[in-house]
C-alpha positions in Angstrom: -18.6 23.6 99.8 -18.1 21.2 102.8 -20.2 18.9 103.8 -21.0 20.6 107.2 -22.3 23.6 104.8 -24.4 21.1 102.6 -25.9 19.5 105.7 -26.7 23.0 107.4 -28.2 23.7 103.6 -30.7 20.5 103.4 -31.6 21.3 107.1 -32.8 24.9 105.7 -34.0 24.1 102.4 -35.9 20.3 102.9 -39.2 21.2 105.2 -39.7 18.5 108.5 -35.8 17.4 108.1 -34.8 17.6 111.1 -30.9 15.1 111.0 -29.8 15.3 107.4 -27.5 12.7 109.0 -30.3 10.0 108.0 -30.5 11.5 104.3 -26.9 11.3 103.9 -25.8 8.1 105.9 -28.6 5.5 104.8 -27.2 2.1 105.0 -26.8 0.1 102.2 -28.6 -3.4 103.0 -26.0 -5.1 101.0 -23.0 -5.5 99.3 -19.3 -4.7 99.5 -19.7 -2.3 102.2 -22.7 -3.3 104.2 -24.2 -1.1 106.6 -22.2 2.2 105.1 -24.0 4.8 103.3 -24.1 5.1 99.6 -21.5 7.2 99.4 -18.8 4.8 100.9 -16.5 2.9 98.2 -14.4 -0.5 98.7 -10.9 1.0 98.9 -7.1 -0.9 99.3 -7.2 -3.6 102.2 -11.2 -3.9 102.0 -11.6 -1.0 103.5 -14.6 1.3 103.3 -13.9 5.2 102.7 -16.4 7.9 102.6 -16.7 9.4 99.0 -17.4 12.4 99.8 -14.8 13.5 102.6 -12.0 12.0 99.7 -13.7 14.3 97.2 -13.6 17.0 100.0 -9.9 16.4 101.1 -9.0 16.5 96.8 -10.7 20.0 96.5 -9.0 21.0 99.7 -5.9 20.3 98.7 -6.2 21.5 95.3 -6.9 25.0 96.4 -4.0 24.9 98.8 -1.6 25.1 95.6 
């Protein structure tokens, strides 16, 4: 599952959703990362990461072995 096939899915499945993008990427008002969707964390060096593509990049590389 990658999240091109999960936004491709919602598109499908979720009648008048036309960008998923604005399902998936709704700005948090406030907080640590500000302006990044829910699904970014606070990493090393205050940087925000995206959850979901780590989670992604994991499985990936999990199957690789």
């Amino acid at each position: 599952l990658t999240l091109a096939h999960l936004k491709s899915d919602i598109e499908t499945t979720v009648p008048g959703i036309t960008k998923v993008l604005s399902m998936l990427d709704i700005p948090q008002a406030s907080g640590e990362c500000a302006g990044k969707s829910y699904f970014h964390q606070m990493g090393i060096g205050s940087v925000c990461f995206s959850v979901l593509e780590k989670y992604e990049q994991d499985i990936s590389c999990l199957n690789s072995t």
